[in-house]
HTML snippet that shows the backbone in 3Dmol.js (N, CA, C, O; Angstrom):
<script src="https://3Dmol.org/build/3Dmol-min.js"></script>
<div id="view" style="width:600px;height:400px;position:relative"></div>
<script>
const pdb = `
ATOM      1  N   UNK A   1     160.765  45.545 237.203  1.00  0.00           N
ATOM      2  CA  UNK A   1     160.328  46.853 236.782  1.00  0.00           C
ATOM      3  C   UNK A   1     160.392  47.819 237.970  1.00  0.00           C
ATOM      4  O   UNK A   1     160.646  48.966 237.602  1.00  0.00           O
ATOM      5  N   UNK A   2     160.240  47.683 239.218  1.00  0.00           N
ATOM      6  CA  UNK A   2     159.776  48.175 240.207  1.00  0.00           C
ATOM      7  C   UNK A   2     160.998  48.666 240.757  1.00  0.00           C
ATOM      8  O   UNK A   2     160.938  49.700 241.423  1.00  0.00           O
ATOM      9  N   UNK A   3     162.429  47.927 240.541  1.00  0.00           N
ATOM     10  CA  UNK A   3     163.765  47.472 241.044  1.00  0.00           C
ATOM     11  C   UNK A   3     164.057  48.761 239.995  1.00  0.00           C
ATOM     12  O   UNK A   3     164.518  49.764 240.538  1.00  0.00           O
ATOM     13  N   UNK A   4     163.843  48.818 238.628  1.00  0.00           N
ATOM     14  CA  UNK A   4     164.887  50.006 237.936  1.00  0.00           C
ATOM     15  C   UNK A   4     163.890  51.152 237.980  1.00  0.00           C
ATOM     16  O   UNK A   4     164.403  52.205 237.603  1.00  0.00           O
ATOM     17  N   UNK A   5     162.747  51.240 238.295  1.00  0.00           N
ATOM     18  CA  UNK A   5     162.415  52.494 238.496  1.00  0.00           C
ATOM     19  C   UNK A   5     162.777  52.990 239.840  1.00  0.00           C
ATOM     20  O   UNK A   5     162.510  54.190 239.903  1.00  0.00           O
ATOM     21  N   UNK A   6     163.073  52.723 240.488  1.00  0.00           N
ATOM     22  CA  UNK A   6     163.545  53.281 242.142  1.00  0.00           C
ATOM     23  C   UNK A   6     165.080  53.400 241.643  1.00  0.00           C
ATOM     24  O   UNK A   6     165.427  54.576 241.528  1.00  0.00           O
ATOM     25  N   UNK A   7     165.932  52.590 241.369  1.00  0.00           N
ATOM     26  CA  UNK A   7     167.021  52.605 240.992  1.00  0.00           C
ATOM     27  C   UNK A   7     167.644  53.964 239.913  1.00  0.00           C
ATOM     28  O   UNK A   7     168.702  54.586 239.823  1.00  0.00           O
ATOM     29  N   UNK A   8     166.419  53.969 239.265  1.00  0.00           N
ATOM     30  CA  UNK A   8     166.535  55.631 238.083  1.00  0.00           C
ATOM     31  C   UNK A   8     166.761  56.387 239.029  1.00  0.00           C
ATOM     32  O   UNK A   8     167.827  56.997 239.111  1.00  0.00           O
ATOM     33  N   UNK A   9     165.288  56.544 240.398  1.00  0.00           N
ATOM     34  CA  UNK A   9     165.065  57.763 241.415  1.00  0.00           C
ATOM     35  C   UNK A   9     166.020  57.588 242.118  1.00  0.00           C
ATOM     36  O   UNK A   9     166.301  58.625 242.718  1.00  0.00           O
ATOM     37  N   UNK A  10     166.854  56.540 242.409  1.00  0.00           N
ATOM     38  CA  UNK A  10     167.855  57.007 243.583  1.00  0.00           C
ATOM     39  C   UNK A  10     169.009  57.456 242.811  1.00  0.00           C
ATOM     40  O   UNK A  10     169.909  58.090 243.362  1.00  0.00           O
ATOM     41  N   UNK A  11     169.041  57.148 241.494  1.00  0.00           N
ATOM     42  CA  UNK A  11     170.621  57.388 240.987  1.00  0.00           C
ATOM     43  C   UNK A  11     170.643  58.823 240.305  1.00  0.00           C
ATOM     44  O   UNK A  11     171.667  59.242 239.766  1.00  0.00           O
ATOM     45  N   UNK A  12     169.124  59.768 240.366  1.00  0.00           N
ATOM     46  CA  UNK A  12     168.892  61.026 239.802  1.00  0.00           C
ATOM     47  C   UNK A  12     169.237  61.699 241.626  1.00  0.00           C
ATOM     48  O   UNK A  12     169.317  62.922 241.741  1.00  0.00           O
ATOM     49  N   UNK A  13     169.379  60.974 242.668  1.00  0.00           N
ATOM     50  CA  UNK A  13     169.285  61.808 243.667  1.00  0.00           C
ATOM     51  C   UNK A  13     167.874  62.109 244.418  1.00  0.00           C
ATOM     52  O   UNK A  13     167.800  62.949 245.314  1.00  0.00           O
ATOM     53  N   UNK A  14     166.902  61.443 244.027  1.00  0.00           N
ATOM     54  CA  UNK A  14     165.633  61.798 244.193  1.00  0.00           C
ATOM     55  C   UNK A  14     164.917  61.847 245.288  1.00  0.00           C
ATOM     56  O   UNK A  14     163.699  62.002 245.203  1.00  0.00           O
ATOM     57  N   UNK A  15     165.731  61.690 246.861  1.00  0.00           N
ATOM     58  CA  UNK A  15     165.345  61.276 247.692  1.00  0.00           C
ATOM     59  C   UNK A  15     163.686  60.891 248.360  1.00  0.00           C
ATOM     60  O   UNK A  15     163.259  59.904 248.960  1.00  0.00           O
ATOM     61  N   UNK A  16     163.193  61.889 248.022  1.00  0.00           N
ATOM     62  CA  UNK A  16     162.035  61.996 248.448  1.00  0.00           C
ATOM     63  C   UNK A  16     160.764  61.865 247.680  1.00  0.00           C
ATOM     64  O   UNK A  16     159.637  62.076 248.129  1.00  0.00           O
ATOM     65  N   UNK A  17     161.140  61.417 246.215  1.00  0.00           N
ATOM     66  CA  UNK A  17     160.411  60.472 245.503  1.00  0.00           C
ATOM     67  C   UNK A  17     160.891  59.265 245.485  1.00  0.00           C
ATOM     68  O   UNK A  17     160.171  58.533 244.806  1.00  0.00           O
ATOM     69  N   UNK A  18     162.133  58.531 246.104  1.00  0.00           N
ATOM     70  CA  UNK A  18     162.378  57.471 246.466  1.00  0.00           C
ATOM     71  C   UNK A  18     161.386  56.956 247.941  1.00  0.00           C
ATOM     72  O   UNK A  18     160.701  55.934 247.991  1.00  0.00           O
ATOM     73  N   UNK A  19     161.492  57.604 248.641  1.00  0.00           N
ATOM     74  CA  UNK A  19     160.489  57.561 249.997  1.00  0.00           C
ATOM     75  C   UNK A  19     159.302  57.222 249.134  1.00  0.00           C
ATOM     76  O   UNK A  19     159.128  56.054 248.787  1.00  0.00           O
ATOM     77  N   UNK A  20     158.363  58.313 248.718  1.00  0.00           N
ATOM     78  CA  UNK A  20     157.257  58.248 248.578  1.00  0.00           C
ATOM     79  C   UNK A  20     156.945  56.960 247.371  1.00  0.00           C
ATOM     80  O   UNK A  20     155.827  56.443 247.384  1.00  0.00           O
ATOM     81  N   UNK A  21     157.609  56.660 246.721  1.00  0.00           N
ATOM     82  CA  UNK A  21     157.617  55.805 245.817  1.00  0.00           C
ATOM     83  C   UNK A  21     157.560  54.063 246.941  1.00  0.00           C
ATOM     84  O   UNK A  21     156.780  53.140 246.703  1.00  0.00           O
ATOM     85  N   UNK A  22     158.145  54.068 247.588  1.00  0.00           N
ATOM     86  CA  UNK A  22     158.479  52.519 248.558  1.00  0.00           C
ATOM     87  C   UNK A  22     157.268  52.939 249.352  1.00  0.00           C
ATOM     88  O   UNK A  22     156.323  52.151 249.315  1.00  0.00           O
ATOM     89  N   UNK A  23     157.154  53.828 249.927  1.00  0.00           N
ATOM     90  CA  UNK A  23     155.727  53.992 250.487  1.00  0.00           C
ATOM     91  C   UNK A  23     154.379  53.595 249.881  1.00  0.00           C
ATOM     92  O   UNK A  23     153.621  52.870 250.527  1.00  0.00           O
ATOM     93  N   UNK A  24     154.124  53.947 248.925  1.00  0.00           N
ATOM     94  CA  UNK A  24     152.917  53.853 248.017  1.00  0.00           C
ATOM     95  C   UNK A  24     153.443  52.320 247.225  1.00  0.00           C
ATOM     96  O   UNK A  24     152.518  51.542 246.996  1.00  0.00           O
ATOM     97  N   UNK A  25     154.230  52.064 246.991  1.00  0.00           N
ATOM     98  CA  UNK A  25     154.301  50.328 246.843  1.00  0.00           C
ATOM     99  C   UNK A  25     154.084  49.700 247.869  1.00  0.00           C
ATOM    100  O   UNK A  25     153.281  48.773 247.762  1.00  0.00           O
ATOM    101  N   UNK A  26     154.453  49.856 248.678  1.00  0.00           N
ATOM    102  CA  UNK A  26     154.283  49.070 250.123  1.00  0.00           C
ATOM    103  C   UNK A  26     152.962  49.126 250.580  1.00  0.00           C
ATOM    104  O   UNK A  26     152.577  48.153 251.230  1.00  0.00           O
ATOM    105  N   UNK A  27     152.067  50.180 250.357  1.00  0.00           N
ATOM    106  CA  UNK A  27     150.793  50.343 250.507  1.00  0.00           C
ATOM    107  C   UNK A  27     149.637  49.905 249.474  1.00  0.00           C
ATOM    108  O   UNK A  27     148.437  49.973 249.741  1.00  0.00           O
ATOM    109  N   UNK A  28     150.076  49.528 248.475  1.00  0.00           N
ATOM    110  CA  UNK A  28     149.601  48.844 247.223  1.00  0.00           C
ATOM    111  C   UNK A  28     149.994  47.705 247.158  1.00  0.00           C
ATOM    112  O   UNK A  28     149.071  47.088 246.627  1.00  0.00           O
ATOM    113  N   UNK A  29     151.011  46.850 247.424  1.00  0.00           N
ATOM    114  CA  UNK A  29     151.817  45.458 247.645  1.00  0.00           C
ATOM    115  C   UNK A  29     151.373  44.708 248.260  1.00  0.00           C
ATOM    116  O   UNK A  29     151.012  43.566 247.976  1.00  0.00           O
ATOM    117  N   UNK A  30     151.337  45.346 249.333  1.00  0.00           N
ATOM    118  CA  UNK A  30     151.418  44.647 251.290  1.00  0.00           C
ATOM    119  C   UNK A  30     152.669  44.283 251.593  1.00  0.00           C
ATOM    120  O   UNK A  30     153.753  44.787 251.297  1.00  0.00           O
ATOM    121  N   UNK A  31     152.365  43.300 252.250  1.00  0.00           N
ATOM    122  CA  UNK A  31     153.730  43.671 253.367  1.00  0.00           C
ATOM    123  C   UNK A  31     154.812  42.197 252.811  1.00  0.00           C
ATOM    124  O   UNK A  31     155.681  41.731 253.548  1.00  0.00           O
ATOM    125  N   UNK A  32     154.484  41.597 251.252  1.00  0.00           N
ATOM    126  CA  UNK A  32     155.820  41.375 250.816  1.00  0.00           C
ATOM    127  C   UNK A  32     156.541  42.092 250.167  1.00  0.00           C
ATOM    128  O   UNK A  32     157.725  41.783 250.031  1.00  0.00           O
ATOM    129  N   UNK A  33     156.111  43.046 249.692  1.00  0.00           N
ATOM    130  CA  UNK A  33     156.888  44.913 248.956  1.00  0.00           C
ATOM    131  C   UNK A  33     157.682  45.046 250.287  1.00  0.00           C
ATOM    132  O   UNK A  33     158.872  44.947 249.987  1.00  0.00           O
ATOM    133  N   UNK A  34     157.566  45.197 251.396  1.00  0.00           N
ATOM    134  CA  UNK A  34     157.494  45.657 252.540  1.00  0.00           C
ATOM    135  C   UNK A  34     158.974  45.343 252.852  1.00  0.00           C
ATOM    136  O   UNK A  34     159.918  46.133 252.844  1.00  0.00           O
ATOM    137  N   UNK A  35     158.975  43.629 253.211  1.00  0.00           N
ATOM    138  CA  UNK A  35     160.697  43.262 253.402  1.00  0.00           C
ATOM    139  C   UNK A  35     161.342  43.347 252.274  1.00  0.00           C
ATOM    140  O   UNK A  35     162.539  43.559 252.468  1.00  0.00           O
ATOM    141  N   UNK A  36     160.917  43.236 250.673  1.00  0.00           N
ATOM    142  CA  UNK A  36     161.778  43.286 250.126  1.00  0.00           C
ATOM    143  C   UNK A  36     162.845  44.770 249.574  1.00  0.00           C
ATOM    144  O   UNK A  36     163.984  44.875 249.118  1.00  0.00           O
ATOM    145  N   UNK A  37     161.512  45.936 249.992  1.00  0.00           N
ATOM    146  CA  UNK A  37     161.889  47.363 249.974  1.00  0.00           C
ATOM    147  C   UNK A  37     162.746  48.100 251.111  1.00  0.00           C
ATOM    148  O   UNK A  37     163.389  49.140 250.969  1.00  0.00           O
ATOM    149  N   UNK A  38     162.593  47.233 252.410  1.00  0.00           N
ATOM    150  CA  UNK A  38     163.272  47.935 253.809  1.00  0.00           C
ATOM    151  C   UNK A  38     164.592  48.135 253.677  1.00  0.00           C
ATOM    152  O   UNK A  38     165.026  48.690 254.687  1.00  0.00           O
ATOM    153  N   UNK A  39     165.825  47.825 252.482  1.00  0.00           N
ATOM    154  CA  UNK A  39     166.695  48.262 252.278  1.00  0.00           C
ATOM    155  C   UNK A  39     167.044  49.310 251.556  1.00  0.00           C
ATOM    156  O   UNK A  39     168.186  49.768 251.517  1.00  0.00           O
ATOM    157  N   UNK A  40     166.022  49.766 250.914  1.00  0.00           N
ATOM    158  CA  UNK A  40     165.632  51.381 250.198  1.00  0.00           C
ATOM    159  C   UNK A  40     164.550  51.675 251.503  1.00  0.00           C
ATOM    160  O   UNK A  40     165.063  50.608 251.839  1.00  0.00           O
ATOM    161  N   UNK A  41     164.098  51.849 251.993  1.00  0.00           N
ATOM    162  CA  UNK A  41     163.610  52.802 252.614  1.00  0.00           C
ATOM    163  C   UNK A  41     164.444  52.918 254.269  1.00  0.00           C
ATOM    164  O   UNK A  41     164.087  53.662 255.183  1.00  0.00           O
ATOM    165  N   UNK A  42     165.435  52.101 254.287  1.00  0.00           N
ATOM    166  CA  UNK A  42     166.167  51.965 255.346  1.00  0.00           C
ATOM    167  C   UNK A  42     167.886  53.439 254.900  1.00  0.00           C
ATOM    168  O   UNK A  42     168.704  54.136 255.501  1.00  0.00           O
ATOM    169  N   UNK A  43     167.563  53.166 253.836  1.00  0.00           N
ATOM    170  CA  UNK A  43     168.419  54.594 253.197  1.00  0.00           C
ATOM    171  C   UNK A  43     168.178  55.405 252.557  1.00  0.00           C
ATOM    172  O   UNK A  43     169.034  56.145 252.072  1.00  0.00           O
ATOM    173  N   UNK A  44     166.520  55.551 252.294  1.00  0.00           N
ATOM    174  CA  UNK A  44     165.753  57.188 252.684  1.00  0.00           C
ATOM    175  C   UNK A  44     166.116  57.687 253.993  1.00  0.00           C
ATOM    176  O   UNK A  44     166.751  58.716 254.227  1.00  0.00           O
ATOM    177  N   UNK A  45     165.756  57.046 254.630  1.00  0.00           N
ATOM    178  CA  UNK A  45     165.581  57.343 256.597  1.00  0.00           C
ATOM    179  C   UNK A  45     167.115  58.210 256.552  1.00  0.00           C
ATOM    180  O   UNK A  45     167.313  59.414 256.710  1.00  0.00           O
ATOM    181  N   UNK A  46     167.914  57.298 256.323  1.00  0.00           N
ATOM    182  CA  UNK A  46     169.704  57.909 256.687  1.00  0.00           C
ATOM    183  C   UNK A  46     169.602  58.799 255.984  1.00  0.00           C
ATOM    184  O   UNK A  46     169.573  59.870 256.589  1.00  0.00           O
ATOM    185  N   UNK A  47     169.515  58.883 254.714  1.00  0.00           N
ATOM    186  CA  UNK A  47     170.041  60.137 253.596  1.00  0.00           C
ATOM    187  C   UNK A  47     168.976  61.559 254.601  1.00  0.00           C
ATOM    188  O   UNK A  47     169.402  62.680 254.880  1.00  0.00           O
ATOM    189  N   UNK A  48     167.597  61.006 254.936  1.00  0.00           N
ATOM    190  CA  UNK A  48     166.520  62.424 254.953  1.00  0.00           C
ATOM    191  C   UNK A  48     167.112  63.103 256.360  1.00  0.00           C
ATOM    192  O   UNK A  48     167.364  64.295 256.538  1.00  0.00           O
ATOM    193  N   UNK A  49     167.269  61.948 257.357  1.00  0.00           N
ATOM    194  CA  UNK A  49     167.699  62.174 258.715  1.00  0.00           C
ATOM    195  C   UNK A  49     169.388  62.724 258.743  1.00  0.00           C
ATOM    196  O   UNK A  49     169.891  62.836 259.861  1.00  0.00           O
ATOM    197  N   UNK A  50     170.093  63.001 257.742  1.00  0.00           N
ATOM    198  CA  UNK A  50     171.623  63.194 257.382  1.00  0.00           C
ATOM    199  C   UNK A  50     172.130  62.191 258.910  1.00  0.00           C
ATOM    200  O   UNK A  50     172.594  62.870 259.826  1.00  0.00           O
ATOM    201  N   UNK A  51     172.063  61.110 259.074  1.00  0.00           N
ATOM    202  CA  UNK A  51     172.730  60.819 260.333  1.00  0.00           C
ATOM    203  C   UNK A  51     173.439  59.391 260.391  1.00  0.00           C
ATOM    204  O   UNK A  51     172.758  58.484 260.869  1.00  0.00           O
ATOM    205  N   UNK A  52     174.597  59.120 260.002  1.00  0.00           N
ATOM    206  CA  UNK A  52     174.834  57.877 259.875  1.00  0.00           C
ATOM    207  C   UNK A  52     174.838  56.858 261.058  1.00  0.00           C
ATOM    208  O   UNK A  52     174.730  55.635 260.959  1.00  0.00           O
ATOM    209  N   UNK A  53     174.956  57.456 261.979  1.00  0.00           N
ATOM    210  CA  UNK A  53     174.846  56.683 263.177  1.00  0.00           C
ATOM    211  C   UNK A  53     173.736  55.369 263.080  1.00  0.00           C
ATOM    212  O   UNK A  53     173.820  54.182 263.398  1.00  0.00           O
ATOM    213  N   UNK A  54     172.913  56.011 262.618  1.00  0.00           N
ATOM    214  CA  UNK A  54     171.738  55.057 261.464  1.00  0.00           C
ATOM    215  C   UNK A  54     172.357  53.761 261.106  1.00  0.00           C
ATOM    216  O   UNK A  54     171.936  52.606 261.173  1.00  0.00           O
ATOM    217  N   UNK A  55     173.107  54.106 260.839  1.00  0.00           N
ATOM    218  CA  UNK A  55     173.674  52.708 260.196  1.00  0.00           C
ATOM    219  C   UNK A  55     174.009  51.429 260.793  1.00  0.00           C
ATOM    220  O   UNK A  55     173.985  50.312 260.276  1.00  0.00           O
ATOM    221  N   UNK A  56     174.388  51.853 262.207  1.00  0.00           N
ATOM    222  CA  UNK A  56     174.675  51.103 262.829  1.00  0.00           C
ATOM    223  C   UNK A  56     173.456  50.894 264.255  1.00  0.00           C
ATOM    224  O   UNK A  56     173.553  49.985 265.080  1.00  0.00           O
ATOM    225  N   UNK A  57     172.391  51.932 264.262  1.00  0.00           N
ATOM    226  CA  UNK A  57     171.627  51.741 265.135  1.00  0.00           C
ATOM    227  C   UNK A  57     170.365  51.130 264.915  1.00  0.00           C
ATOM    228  O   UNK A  57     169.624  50.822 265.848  1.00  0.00           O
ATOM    229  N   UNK A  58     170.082  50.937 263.694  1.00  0.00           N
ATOM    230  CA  UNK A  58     168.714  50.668 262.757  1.00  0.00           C
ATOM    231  C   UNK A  58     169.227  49.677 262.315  1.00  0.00           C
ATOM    232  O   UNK A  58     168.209  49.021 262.094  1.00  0.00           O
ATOM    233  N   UNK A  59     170.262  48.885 261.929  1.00  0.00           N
ATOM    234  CA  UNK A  59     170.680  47.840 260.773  1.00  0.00           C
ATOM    235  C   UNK A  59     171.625  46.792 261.520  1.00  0.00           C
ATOM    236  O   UNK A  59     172.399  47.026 262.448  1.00  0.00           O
ATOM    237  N   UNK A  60     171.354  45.515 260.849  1.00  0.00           N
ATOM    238  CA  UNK A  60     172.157  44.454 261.239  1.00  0.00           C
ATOM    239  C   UNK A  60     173.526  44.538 260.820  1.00  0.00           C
ATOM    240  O   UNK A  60     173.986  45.663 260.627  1.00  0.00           O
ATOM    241  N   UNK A  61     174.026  43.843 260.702  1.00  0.00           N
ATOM    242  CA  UNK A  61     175.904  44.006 259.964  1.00  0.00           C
ATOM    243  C   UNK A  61     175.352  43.582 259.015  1.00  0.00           C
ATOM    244  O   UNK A  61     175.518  44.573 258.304  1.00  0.00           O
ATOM    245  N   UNK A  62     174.722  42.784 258.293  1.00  0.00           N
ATOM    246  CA  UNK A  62     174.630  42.128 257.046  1.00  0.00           C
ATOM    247  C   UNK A  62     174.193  43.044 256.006  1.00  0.00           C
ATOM    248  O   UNK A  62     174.569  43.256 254.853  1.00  0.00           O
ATOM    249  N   UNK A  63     173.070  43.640 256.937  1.00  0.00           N
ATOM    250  CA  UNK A  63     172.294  44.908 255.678  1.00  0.00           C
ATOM    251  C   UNK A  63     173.098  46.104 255.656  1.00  0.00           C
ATOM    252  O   UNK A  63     172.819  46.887 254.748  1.00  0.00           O
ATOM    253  N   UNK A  64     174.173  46.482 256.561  1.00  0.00           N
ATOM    254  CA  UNK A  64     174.927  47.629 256.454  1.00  0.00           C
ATOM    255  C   UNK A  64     175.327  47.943 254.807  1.00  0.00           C
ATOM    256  O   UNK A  64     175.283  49.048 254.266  1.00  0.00           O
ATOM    257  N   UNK A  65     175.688  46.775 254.240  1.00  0.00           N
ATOM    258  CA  UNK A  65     176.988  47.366 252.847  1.00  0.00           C
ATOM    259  C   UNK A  65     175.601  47.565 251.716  1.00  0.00           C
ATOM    260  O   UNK A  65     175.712  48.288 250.726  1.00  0.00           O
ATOM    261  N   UNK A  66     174.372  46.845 252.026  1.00  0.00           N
ATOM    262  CA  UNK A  66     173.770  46.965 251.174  1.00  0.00           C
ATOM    263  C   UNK A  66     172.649  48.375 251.137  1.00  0.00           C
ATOM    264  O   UNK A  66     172.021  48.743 250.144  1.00  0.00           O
ATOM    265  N   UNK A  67     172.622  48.970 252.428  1.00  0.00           N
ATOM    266  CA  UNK A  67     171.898  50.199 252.367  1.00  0.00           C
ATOM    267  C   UNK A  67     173.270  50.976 252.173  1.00  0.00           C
ATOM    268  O   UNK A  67     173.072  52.037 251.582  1.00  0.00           O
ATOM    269  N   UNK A  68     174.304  50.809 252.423  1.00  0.00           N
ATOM    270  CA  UNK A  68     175.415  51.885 252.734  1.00  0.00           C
ATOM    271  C   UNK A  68     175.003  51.997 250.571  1.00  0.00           C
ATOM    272  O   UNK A  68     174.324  52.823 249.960  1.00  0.00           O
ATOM    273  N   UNK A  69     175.723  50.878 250.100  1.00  0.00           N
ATOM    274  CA  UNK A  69     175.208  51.180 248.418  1.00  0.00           C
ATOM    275  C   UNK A  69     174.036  51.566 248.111  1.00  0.00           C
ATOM    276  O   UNK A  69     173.986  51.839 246.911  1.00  0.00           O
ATOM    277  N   UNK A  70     172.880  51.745 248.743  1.00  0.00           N
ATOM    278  CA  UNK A  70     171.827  52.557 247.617  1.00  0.00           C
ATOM    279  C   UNK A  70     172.313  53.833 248.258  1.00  0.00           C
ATOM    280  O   UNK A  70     172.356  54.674 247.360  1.00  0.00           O
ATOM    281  N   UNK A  71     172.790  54.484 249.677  1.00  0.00           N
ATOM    282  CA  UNK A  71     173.011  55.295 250.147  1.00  0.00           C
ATOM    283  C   UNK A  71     174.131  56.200 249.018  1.00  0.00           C
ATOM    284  O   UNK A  71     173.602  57.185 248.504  1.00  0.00           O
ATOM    285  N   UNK A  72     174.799  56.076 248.837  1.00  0.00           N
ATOM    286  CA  UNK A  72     175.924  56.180 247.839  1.00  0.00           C
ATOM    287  C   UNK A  72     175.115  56.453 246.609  1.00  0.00           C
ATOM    288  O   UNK A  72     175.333  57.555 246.106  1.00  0.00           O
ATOM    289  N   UNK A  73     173.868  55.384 245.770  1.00  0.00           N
ATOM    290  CA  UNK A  73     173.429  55.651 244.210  1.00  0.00           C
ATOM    291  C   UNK A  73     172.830  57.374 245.017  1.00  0.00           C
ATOM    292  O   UNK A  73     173.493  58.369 244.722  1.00  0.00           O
ATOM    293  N   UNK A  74     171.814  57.513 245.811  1.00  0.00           N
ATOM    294  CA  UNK A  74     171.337  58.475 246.466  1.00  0.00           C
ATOM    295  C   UNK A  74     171.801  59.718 246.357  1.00  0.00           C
ATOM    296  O   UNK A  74     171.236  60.717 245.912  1.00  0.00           O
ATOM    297  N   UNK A  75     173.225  59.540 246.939  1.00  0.00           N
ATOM    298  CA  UNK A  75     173.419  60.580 247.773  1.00  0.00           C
ATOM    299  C   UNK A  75     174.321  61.179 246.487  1.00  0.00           C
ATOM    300  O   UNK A  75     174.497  62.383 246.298  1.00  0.00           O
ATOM    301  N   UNK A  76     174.913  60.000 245.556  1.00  0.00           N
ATOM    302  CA  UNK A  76     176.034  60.159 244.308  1.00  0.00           C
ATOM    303  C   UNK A  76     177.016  60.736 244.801  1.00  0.00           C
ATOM    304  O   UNK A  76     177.507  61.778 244.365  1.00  0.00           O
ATOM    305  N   UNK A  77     177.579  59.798 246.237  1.00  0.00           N
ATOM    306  CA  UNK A  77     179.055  60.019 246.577  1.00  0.00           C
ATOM    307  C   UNK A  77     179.446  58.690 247.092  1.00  0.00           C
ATOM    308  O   UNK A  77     178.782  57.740 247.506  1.00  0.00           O
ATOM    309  N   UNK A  78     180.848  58.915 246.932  1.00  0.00           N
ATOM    310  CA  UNK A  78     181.368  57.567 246.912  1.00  0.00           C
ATOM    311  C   UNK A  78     181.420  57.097 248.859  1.00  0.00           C
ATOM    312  O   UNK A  78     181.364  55.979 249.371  1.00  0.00           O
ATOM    313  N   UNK A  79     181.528  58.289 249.431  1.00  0.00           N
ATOM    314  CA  UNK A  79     181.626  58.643 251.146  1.00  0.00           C
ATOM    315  C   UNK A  79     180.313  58.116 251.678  1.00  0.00           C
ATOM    316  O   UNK A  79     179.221  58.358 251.163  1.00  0.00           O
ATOM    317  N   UNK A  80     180.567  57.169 253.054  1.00  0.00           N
ATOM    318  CA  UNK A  80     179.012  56.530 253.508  1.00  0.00           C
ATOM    319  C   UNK A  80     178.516  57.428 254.549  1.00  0.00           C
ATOM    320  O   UNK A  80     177.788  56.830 255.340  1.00  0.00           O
ATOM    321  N   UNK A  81     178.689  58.788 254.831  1.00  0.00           N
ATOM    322  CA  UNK A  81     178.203  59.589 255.176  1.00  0.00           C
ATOM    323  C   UNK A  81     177.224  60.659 254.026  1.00  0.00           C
ATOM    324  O   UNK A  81     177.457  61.004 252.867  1.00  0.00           O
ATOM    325  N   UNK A  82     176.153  60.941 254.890  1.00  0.00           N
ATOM    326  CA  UNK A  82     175.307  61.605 253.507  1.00  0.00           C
ATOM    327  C   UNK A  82     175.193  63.251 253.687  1.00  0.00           C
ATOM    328  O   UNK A  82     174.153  63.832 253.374  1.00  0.00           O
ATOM    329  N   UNK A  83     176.064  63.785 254.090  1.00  0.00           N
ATOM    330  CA  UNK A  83     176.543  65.100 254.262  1.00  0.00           C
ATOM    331  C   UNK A  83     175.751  66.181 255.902  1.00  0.00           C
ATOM    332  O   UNK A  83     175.240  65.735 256.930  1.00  0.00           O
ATOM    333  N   UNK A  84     175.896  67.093 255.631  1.00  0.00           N
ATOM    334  CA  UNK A  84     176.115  67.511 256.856  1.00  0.00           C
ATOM    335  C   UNK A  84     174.903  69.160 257.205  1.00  0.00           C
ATOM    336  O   UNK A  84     174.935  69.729 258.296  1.00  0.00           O
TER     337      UNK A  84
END
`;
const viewer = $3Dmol.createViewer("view");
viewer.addModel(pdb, "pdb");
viewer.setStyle({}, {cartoon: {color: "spectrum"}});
viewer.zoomTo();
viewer.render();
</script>
């Protein structure tokens, strides 16, 4: 449930009810919300901060393709840059 309601907010563009949404789960959860959310709130950070460098300075290689894709439902471009 938790997975398609964030998934609605990122694919409406919602950035910043995506944030506040992983926030307030994570604060209601604890801290197993916590690792399982850090790949949505690891591409709030990029999309809010417009800075992809992010990607590679914050993230392992493994989690790259998987924040680069919510980055993309987010941003609703196919480009892993989140504009300018």
């Amino acid at each position: 449930m938790t997975a398609g309601f964030l998934k609605r907010l990122a694919g409406a563009g919602e950035v910043s009810a995506v944030g506040s949404a992983v926030r307030e789960i994570v604060l209601s959860g604890g801290a197993g919300w916590e690792g399982f959310l850090k790949p949505v709130a690891d591409a709030v950070a990029i999309v809010e901060a417009k800075d992809t460098r992010l990607y590679y300075t914050r993230l392992q290689p493994e989690e790259r393709a998987v924040v680069a894709g919510i980055v993309r439902a987010i941003t609703g471009s196919e480009e892993l840059g989140v504009g300018g």
